[in-house]
C-alpha positions in Angstrom: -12.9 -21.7 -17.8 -9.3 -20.7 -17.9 -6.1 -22.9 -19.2 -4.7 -23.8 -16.2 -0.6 -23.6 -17.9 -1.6 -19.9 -18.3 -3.4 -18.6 -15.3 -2.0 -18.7 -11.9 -3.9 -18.1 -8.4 -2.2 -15.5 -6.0 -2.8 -14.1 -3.0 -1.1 -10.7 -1.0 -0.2 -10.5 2.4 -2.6 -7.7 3.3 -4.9 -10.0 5.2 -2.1 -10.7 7.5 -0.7 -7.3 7.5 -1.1 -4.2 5.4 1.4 -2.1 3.7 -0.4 1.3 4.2 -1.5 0.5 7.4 1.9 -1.3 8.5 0.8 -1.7 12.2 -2.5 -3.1 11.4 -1.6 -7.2 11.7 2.4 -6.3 12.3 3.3 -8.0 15.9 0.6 -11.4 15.1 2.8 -12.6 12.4 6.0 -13.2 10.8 6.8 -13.4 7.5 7.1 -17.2 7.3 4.4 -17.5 8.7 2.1 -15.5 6.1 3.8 -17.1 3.3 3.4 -21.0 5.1 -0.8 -20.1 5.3 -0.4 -19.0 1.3 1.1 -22.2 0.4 -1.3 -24.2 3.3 -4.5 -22.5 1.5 -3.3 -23.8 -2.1 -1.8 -20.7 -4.2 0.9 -20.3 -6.4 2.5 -17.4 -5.7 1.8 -13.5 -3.7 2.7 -10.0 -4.2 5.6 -8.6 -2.0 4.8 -7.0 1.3 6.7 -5.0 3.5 7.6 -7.7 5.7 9.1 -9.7 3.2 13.2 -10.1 3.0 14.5 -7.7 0.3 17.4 -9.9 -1.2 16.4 -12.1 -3.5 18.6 -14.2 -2.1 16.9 -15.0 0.7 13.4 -14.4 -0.3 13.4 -17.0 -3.7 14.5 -19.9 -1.6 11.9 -18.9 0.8 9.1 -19.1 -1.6 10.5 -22.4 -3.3 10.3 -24.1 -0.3 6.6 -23.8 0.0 6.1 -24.4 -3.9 5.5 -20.3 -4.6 6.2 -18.0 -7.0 6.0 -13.6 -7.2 3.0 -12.4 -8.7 3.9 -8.6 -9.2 5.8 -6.2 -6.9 4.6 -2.6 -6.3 6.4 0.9 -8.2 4.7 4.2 -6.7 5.1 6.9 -9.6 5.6 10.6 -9.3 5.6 11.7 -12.7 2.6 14.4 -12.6 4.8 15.6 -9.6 7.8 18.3 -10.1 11.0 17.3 -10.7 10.4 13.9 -9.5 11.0 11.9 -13.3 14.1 11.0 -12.8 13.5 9.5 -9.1 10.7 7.6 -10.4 12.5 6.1 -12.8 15.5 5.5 -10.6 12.6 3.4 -8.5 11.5 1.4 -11.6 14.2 0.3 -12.6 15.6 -1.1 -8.7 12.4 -2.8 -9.2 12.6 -4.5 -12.3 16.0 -5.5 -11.4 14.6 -7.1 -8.6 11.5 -9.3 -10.3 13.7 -10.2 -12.6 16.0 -11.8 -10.2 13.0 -13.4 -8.4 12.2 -14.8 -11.7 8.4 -12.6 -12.0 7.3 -10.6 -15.2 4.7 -8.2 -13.8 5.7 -4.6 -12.2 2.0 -2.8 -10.8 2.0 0.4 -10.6 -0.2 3.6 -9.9 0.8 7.6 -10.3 0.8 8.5 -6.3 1.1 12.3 -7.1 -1.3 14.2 -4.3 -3.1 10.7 -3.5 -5.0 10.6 -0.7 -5.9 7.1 0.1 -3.4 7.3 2.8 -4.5 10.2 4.3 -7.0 10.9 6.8 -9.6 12.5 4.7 -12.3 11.1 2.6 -10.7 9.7 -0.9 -13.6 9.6 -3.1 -13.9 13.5 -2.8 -11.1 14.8 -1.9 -8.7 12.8 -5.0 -6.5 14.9 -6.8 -7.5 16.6 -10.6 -4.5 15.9 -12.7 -4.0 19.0 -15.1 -3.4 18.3 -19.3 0.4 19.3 -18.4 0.4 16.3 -15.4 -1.7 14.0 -17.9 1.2 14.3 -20.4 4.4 13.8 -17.9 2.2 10.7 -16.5 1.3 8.7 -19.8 4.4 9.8 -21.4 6.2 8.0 -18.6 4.0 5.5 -18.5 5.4 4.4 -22.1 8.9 4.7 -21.1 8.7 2.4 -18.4 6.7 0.2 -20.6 8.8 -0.1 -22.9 11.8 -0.5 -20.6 9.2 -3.6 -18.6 8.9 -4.9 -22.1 12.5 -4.7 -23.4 13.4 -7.2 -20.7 10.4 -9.4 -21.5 8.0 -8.2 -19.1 4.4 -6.0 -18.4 3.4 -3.2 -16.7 0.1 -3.4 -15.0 -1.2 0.4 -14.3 -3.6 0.2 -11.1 -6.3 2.7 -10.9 -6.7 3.1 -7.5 -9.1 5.0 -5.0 -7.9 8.3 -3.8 -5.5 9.1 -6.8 -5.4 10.7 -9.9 -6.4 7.7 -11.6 -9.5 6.4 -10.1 -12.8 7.3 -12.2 -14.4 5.9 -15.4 -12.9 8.8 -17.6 -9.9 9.4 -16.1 -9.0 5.2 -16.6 -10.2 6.2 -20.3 -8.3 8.7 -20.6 -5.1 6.7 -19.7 -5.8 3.7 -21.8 -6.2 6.3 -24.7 -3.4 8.1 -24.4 -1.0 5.2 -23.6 0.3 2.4 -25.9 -1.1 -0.5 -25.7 1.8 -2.7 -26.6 3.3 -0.5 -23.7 0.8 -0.1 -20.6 -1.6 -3.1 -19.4 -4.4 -2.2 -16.9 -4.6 -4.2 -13.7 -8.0 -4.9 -12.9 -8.8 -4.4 -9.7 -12.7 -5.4 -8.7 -12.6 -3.6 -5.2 -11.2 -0.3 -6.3 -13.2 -0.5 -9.0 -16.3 -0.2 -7.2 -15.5 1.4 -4.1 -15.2 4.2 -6.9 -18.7 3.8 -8.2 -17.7 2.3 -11.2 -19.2 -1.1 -12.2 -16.5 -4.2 -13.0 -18.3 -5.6 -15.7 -18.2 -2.8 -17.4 -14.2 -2.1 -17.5 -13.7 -6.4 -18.2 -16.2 -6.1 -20.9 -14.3 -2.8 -22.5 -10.5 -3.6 -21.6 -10.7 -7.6 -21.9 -7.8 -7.5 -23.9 -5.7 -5.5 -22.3 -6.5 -6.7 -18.7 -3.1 -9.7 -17.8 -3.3 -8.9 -14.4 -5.9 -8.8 -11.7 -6.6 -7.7 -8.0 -9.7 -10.1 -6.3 -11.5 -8.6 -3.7 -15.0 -8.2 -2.6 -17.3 -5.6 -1.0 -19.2 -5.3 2.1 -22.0 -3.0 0.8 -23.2 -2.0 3.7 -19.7 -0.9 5.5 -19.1 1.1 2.0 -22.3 2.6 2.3 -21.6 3.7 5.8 -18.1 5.4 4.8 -19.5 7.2 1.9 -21.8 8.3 4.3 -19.4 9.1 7.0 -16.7 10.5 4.9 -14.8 7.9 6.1 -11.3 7.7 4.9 -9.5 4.8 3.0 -7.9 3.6 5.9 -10.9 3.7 7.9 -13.0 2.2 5.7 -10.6 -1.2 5.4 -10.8 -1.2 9.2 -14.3 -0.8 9.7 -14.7 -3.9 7.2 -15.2 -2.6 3.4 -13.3 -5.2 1.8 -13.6 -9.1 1.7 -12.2 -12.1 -0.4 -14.2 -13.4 -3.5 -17.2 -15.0 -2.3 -18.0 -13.3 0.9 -19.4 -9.8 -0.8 -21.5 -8.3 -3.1 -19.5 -8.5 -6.2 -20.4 -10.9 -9.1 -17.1 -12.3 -9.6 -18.5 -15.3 -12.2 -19.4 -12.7 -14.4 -16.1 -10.9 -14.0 -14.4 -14.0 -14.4 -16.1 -15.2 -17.8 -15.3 -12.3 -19.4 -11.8 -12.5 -19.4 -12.0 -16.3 -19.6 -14.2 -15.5 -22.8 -11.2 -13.3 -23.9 -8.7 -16.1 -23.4 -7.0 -14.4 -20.3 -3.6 -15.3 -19.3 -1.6 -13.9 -16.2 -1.9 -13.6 -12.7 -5.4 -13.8 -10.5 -4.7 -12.2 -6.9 -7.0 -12.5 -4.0 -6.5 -9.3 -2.4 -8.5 -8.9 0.8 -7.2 -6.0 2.5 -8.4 -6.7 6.5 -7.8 -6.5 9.9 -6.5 -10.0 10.7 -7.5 -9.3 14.4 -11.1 -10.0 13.2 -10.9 -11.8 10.2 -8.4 -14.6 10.4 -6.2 -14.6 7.4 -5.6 -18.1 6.9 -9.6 -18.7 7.2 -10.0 -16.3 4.4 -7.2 -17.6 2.6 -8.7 -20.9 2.0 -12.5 -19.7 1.8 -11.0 -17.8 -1.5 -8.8 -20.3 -2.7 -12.0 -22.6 -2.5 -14.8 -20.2 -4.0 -12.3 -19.6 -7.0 -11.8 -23.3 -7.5 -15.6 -23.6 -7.7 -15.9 -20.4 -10.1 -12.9 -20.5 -11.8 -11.7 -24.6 -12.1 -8.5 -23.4 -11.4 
């Protein structure tokens, strides 16, 4: 389906430990550890987690020892938020300095202005409204930031993401309108997609061409129907189960997946299951996705 010089299996270390939930996986594993099993289970390279060695110096030689690369590390934004431009960009920038020494070209990020996905109420109502002025400071930064990604020959990846500003149907629209697409790429992400209420094929099938970077992870339908209907939180509900690896949901990840092969995708395909590692092994997930996309994807 895919070009294999062109598309590249990753994985992140939230299966072994999670960066909003930092206790959740912390004391049952070191960092050498969680970057051995991602080599063991047969990807090419992960996203940065908070575990992970901050100098590049010691982090590349790390990852080319066990034959991987960085996918994409993580900016929060505050541009919708008061006086907080010039901190964000501050951010950004210590960033892209640092993919660019580890040799990546993908930055993620997602506006973080009143989010509540780390919070302990329930995200899905209780996300934030941007106002037209917020809508403004956020996708004119998002062009700035672009351009400064692409001015050192690399692409931002915006990441709608449950319990933010940037989470709905319209509101994803919206920011793909009002950006430039030379500028801002959206990171598909099939979980958050759907945890929403929004339906995956439906954004592939729209944004094909503007999707080089994607987050894999499945559903448990019936733990999201529970925390829906519990008003369950977004930490609670990745506890209690919501979220798998490709294969082991309800998600219809060939369909997904032959979109954007359709569309001649190139970039980064991360398996992203965000669990508690002290009931689903992360190694034994690591390889049952890394085999389920071999089988789906040829990769």
């Amino acid at each position: 389906m895919f070009d294999k010089s062109k598309v590249f299996l990753g994985i992140t270390p939230t299966g072994w430990t999670n960066d909003d939930m930092p206790l959740l996986g912390n004391d049952s594993c070191t960092f050498e550890q969680i970057i051995s099993e991602m080599a063991l289970a047969g990807f090419q390279g992960c996203s940065i987690g908070h575990k992970y060695p901050t100098d590049p110096a010691l982090l590349r030689p790390a990852l080319k020892l066990r034959g991987l690369r960085v996918s994409e590390p993580w900016v929060s934004l505050y541009f919708a938020a008061k006086q907080m431009r010039e901190q964000t960009l501050t951010a950004f920038r210590k960033q892209m300095v640092f993919i660019k020494a580890m040799g990546g070209t993908d930055l993620v990020v997602a506006e973080l202005t009143q989010a509540v996905h780390q919070s302990s109420v329930s995200a899905i109502p209780n996300k934030p409204d941007f106002t037209n002025e917020q809508w403004k400071a956020l996708t004119l930064g998002l062009n700035e930031i672009g351009r400064m990604a692409a001015d050192e020959g690399m692409r931002l990846a915006y990441h709608p993401h449950v319990g933010t500003g940037v989470m709905t149907l319209p509101e994803i629209d919206r920011l793909m309108t009002e950006t430039d697409p030379k500028l801002v790429t959206l990171l598909y992400d099939t979980g958050h997609l759907y945890y929403a209420g929004i339906d995956p094929l439906k954004v592939v099938k729209k944004y094909a061409r503007r999707i080089f970077h994607c987050h894999l992870k499945d559903i448990r339908q019936h733990v999201l129907d529970e925390s829906l209907k519990l008003g369950r939180s977004f930490l609670s509900s990745i506890e209690a189960g919501v979220f798998t690896v490709p294969g082991d949901g309800c998600l219809d990840f060939p369909a997904y997946l032959g979109v954007l092969a359709q569309n001649n995708f190139e970039g980064w395909l991360v398996v992203e299951a965000e669990q508690d590692p002290g009931t689903a092994n992360p190694l034994e997930y690591a390889l049952k996705a890394r085999k389920y996309l071999k089988q789906v994807t040829g990769l």
